[in-house]
N, C-alpha and C positions, 0 to 999 in steps of 0.2 A: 172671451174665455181667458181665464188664467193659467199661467204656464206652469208647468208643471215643476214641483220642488226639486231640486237637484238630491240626489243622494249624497251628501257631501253635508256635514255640519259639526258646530262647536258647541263645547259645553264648556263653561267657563265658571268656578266655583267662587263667589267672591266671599270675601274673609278679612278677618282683622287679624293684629297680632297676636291676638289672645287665642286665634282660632275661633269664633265663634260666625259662622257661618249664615250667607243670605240662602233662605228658601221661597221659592214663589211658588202656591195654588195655580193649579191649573182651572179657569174658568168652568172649561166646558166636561170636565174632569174632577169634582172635589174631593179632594181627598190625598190627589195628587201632588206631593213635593215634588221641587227640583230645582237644581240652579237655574242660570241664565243657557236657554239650547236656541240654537236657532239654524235655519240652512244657508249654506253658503245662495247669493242671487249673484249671477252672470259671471260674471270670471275673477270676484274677489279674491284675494288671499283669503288662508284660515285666519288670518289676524286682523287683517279688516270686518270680516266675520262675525269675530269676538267683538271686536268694539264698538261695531253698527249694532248688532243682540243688546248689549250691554246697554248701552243709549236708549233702544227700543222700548227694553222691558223695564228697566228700571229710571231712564233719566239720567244717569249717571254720563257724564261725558271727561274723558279722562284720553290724556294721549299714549298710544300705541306703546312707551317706553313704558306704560305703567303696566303695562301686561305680561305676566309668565305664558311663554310658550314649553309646555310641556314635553314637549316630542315625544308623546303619545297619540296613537291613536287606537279608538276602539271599532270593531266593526262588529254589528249587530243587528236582530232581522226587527224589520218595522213592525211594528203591530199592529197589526189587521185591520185594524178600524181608524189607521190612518193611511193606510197604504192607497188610499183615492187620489191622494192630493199629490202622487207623481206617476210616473209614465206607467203606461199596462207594464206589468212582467217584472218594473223594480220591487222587491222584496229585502234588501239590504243596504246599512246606509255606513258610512264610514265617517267619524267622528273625531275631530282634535281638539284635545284637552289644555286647558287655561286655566289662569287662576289670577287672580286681582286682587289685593291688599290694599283695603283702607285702611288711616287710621285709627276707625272705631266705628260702630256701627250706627248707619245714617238710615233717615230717613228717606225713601226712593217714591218715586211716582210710578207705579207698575201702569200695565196698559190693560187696563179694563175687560179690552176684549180678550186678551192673552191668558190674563190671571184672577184672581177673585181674594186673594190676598196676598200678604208675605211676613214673614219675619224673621228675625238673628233666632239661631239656637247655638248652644256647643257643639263641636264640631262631632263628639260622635250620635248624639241625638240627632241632629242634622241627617246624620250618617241612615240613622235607621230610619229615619222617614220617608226616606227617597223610595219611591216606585221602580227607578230603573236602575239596575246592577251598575252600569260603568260609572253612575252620578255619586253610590254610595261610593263603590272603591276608590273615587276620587279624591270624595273629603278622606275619605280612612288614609289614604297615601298622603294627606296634607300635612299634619304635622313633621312626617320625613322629608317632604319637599320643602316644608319652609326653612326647615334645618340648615338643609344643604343650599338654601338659596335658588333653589331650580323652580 
C-alpha cells in the first residue's frame, strides 16, 4: 500500500521574462490547468519539492539557485475527490509558492500519467485558466514579483 500524501506541497509557476507562463492539463481531469504542484515525500525541504515536481512533471532539471522561493504560503481545503490519497480526517493542505524563469519558452516532457498536455500562454490568460484560486493569484502576483526580483 502506498503512503499516504503529506499535507504539505509547492506550487511552482514557471515563466519567461516576457511573463508568459507554463500550464499543464491534468490527465485525469481535462480541462484542468495548472502549474507545476506536487507534495512534499518524507522530510524534503519546500525547495527540494519544487525542484524534484519540477524535474517530474516537466523534465526540466535546473539547480535550486534557479528557484524563487516566494515566502508565501497558501492553506486551503482538498477537494473531495482527492482527499483518498492521505490520511482519514486530512482535509487541508498547506502550500509554498515558487517561481522559475527561463529564458524563453521550452519545450518540456510532461508525465503522461500526470498531464494530457501543456502550453505557454500570457501571464494573465494563464491566469484565468487555472482551476485553482492560489495558482491563479500567483501568476496575477508575477509580474510585481518579477519586478521586485522576489
Amino acid at each position: 500500500m502506498t503512503a499516504p500524501k503529506q499535507p504539505v506541497s509547492v506550487l511552482v509557476v514557471i515563466h519567461t521574462p516576457e511573463l508568459d507562463v507554463l500550464l499543464l492539463e491534468r490527465a485525469a481531469h481535462p480541462g484542468y490547468w495548472q502549474s507545476v504542484t506536487g507534495s512534499r515525500e518524507t522530510d524534503e525541504s519546500p525547495e527540494i519539492t519544487a525542484q524534484r515536481e519540477v524535474f517530474e512533471e516537466t523534465g526540466i532539471s535546473l539547480p535550486l539557485a534557479s528557484y524563487r522561493n516566494w515566502s508565501l504560503t497558501n492553506t486551503y481545503e482538498i477537494f473531495q475527490q482527492w482527499r483518498h490519497r492521505y490520511a482519514p480526517g486530512v482535509t487541508s493542505n498547506v502550500e509554498h509558492v515558487f517561481s522559475l524563469c527561463l529564458p524563453k519558452p521550452a519545450a518540456i516532457t510532461a508525465s503522461p500519467s500526470e498531464h494530457r498536455a501543456w502550453q505557454w500562454f500570457p501571464w494573465q490568460e494563464a491566469a484565468t485558466l487555472c482551476f485553482s484560486w492560489s495558482n491563479r493569484d500567483a501568476i496575477l502576483m508575477l509580474p510585481e514579483r518579477v519586478q521586485q526580483g522576489t
